[in-house]
N, C-alpha and C positions, 0 to 999 in steps of 0.2 A: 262261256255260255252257261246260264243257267241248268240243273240237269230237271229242276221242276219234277221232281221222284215224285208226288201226291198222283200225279197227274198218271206216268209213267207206270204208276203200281197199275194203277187200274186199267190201261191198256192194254200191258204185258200179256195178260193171263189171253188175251184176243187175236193176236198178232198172229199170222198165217193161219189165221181161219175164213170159214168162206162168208164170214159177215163182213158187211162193208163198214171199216170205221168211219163216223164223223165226224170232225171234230167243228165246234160251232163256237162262238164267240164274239166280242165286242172287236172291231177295226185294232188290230195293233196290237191287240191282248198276250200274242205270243201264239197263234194257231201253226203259222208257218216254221215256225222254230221248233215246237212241239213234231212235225213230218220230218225234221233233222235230226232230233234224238231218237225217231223211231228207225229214220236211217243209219243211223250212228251202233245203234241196241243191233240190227239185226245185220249187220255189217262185225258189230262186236261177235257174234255168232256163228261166224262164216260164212254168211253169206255172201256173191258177190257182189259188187255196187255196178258192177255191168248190169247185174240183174234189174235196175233201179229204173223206170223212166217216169222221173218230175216235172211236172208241168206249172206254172204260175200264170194264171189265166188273164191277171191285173197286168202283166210285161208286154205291151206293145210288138214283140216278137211272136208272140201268140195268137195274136187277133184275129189271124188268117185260122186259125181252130176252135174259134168260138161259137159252132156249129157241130150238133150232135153228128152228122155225116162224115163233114171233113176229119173232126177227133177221132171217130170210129177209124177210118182209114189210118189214117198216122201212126194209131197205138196200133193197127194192124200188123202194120209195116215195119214197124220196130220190134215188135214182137217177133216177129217170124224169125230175128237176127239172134234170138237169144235163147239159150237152152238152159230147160228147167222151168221153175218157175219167177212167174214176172212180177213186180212190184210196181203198181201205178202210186203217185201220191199225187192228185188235185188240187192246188191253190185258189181258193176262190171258183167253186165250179159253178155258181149261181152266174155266171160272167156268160158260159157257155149254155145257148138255145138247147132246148128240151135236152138237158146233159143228162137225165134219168135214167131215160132210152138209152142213152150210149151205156152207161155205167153200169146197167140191169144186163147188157149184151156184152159187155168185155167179161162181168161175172161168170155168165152162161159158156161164151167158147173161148174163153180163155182158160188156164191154171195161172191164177194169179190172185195176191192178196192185194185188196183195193183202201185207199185214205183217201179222205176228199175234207177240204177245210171250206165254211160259208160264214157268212157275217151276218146273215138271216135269219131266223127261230123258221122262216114259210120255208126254211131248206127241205126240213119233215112232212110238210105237209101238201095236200091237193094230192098228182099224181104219180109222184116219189111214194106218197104212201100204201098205193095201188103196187108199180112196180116192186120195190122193195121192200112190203110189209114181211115183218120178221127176217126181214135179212140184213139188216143193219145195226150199228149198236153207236149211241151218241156220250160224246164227253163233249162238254161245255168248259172251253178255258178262259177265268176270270184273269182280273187284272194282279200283277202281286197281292200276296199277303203280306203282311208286316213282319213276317220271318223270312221270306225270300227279298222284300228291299232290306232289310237289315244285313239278310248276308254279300248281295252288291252292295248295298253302300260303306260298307266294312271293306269290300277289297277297294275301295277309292279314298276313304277317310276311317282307315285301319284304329283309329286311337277316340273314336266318338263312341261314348257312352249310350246305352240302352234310352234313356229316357230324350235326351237331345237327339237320336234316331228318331224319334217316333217324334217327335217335334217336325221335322222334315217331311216325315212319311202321314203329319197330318197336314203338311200342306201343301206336298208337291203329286200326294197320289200314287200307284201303283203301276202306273205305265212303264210297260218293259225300257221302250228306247231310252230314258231318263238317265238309266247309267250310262249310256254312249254320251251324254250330255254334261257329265261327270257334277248332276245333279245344281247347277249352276239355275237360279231361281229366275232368271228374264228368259234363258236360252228353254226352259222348260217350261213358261208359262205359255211362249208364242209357241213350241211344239204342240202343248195341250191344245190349245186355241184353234193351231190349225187343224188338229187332228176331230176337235167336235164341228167343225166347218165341215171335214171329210167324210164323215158320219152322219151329218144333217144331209149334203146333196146327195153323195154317193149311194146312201142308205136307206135315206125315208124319203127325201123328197124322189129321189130318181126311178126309186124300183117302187115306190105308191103313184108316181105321176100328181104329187102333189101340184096345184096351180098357186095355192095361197101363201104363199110361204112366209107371207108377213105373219100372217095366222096361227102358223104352226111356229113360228118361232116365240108367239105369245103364252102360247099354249106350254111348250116347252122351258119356260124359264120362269112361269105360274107352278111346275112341277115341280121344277130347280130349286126353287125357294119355297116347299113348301114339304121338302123330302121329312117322310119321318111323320108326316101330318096328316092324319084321315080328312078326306075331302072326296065330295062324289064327283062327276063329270058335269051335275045341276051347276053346283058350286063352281064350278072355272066358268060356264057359259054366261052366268050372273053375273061372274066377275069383270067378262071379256065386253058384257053388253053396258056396263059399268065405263067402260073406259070407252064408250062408242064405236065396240064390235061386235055386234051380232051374229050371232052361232050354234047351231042346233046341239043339242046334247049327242048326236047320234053323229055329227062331225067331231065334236070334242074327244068320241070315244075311237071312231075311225083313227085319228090321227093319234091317239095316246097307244091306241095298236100299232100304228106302224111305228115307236119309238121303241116298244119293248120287241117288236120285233128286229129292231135294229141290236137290241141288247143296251141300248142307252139306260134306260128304265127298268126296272123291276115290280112287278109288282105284289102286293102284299095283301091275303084276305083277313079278316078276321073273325076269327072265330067264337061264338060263346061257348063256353067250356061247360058249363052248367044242363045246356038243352043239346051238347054236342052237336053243334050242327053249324055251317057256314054262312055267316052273313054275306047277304048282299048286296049290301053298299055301304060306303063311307072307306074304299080300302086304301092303304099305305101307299106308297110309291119311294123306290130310292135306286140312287144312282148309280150306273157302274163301277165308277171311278169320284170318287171324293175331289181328286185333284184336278178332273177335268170342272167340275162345278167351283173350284174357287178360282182358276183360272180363267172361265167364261163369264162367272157372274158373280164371283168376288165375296165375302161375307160369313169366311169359315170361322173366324173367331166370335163375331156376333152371335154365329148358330152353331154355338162348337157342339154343344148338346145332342141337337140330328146328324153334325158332320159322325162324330161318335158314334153315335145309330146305326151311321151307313155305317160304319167300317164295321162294326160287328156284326152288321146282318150278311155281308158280303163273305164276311170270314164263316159263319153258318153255313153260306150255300157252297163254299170254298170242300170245305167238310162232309158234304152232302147230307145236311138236313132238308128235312121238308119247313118250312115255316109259316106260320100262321098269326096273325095279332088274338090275342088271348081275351076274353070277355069276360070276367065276371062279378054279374051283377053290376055295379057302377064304376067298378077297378075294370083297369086294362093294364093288363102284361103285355110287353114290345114284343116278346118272342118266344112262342112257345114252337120248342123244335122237336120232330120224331125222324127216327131212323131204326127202321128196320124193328118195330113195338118199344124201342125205346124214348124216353124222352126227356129234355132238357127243355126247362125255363130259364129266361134271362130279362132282366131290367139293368137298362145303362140309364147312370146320368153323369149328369160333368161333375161336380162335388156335394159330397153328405156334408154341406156347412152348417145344416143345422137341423135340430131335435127334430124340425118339421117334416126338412126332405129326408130324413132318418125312418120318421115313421110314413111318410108316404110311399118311399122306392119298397122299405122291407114290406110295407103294410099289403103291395100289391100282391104277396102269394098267400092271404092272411085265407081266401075261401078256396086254395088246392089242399085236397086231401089226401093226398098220394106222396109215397116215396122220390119221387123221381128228384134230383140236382136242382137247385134253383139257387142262382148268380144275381148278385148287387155288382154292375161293372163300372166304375168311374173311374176320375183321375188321383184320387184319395193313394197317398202312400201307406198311411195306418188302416188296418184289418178293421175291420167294424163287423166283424161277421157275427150273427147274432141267431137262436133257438131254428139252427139248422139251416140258416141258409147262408151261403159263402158270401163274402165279398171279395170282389179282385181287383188288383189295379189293373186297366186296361191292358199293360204292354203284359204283364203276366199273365192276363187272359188268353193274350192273342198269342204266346210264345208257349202256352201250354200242350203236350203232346195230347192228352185226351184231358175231358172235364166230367169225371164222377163225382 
């Protein structure tokens, strides 16, 4: 098992405090596994794992406590059985009716430190954020980076090269279960496949009460093919009425919410950098997972360009920048990132073949006036790096510990 220390660092410093950790994320991303290592860490510590009671709200053995009432009672009852302090971890608690209430009342009379894992972004919000404002703290687990599939696909094909890795890792994606799969290209397309099935009912049609779902699947693979691409909510409803579906702008944007809150979708504003200030329309969007979009709707090599995009902006949010598409004047930068008053720019494309896209990718930091890192990322094995600004080949971008 993965020990996913990125992750783990920034937990750590939380663990047996009276916030309740979240952990949120896309279906399968590795949330549940993430509640193993923190059982594992504080088990490393001595603590007891009597002290532990895990619950997985998705297991059919649970069902009977999918009710803020009956949960409350259970965890009561088990509690009482153990001395010291008690350690709840929640799988999936969006499963379980107003679990808030229960979770805001185990905090209060219980001693115990609380984990709850959702596949939701509305896990935060309505009246979770009433109950627990300020007593909770959220970590969002993405799908692998390209340094944790390289380090499983290495303990399965020990003698594959760094660049023939990433051959793999741009097409099969970052989904944890893939090494159980021993990375096998049919067995890992139909897992993807089912897994964006499991995500479309389970996640947006089920918990939005979608009725259209021809709709939203239009909708959703208008996205799919268009990651990486500014376009408004006007533009898909033009598009949808174009192929004889009519649809208000204000359902285009309904349903493009309930995707990013599923974590399917990402979405990206853009900024002018000139007038500081954030545009309101025309924004980015991109995928979770790379792998699940060539395995639903095929065409990674045709758009290796955005596939590229994704993986680096995924790796950004991986890192935890903020990101923003960069404006200025008639140049756009893909990625202007800040953390904590610092900041990174970034332009990917697939190859500097020639003088043109030399001076286009460099030309786009030609009106930033500031110090700050600014990255050419493509698939180029020669340095092109040029009056200050770097260029990297991707897998050295994505394998690098920090980027000043």
């Amino acid at each position: 098992m993965l020990k996913r220390e990125t992750y783990m660092s920034r937990i750590r410093p939380f663990i047996g405090s009276e916030l309740v950790k979240v952990v949120t994320g896309i279906r399968r991303s590795g949330k549940s596994v993430m509640l193993e290592l923190i059982q594992d860490e504080l088990a490393g510590n001595g603590v007891d794992r009597r002290q532990f009671i895990a619950l997985n709200f998705e297991n059919m053995s649970n069902a009977h406590l999918c009710t803020a009432m009956a949960l409350h009672e259970e965890i009561l009852r088990r509690a009482a059985q153990i001395s010291g302090k008690v350690y709840l971890f929640f799988d999936e608690i969006q499963e379980v009716q107003n679990w808030e209430k229960c979770v805001n009342s185990f905090r209060v009379e219980l001693d115990c430190d609380i984990y709850i894992t959702g596949s939701n972004a509305k896990l935060l919000s309505g009246e979770l954020a009433t109950y627990l404002a300020g007593r909770y703290v959220e970590f969002i687990i993405y799908p692998f980076s390209f340094a944790e599939f390289m380090e499983l696909y290495h303990s399965v094909y020990p003698d594959t090269d760094i660049r023939r890795c990433f051959r793999q890792y741009l097409t099969l994606g970052g989904m944890p279960y893939l090494s159980s799969l021993r990375y096998e290209e049919n067995a890992c397309r139909q897992y993807l496949r089912d897994l964006f099935n499991s995500v479309e009912l389970k996640d947006i049609v089920k918990r939005n009460n979608i009725r259209d779902v021809d709709m939203l699947e239009r909708i959703i693979s208008y996205i799919t093919a268009n990651i990486g691409t500014t376009f408004s909510s006007t533009a898909i409803s033009r598009y949808l009425k174009s192929e004889g579906r009519a649809v208000s702008t204000e359902t285009v944007l309904n349903y493009i919410k309930a995707c990013t809150n599923a974590f399917l979708f990402y979405q990206v504003k853009r900024q002018d950098l000139q007038g500081k200030k954030i545009l309101t329309v025309n924004e980015k969007y991109y995928v979770a997972d790379h792998g699940i979009r060539e395995a639903v709707f095929g065409g990674g090599q045709r758009d290796i360009n955005l596939v590229l995009e994704n993986i680096v902006y995924m790796e950004l949010l991986r890192r935890g920048y903020k990101v923003t598409v960069g404006k200025v004047g008639d140049k756009e930068i893909d990625f202007v990132c800040e953390d904590r008053g610092e900041k990174l720019y970034v332009q990917v494309a697939y190859m500097l073949a020639s003088e043109e896209t030399i001076r286009r990718e460099f030309g786009a930091f030609s009106g930033i006036r500031d110090n700050f890192p600014k990255y050419v990322v493509t698939l180029d094995d020669f340095d092109m790096s040029r009056d200050g600004i770097k260029h990297r080949n991707i897998c050295d971008f994505l394998l690098a510990t920090e980027w000043n």
